[in-house]
C-alpha positions, -999 to +999 in steps of 0.1 A: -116+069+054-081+060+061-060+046+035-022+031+039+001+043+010+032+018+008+061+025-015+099+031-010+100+065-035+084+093-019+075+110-054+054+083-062+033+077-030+028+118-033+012+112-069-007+086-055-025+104-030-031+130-055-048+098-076-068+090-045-076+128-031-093+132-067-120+101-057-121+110-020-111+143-008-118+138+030-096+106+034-067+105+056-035+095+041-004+074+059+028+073+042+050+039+049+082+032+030+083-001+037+065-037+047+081-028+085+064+008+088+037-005+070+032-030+104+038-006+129+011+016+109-018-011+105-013-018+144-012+023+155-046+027+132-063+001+113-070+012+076-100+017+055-078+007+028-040-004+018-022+014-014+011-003-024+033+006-048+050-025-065+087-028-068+103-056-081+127-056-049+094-063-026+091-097-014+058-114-025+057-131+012+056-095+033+030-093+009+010-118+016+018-120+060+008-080+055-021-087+040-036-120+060-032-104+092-052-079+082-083-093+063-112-083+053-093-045+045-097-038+007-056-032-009-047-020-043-017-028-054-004+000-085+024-016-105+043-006-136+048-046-150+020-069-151+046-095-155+065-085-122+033-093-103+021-116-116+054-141-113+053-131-076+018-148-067 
């Protein structure tokens, strides 16, 4: 499996693959920092699956063009703020 881990702080997306290593060890992680590298990635290797890491600064749009172009690929999105998100839909 090959899972896409977007967020801009590098601490974070580490403790995230830990989360995900723990329910499947033989995955292979990518690390983008942002919606750009997080393009470039999906077109390089297409993903079993999209992490991102919620920050109020993200735009829910890149959101939403990231995630159209690539249906059908399940994405978890981890945020601290219901609220943040749920504004942002």
């Amino acid at each position: 499996m090959k899972i896409n881990i977007m967020g801009a702080d590098a601490e974070r997306r580490a403790g995230l693959k830990t989360l995900l290593r723990r329910v499947t060890r033989q995955s292979v992680f990518h690390e983008v920092r942002n919606w750009q590298e997080a393009h470039a990635a999906q077109k390089r290797s297409r993903p079993s699956m999209i992490v991102i890491d919620w920050a109020p600064a993200l735009h829910p749009l890149d959101r939403q063009s990231l995630l159209r172009q690539y249906l059908g690929i399940p994405a978890a999105i981890m945020i601290d703020q219901p609220a943040a998100l749920k504004s942002s839909c």
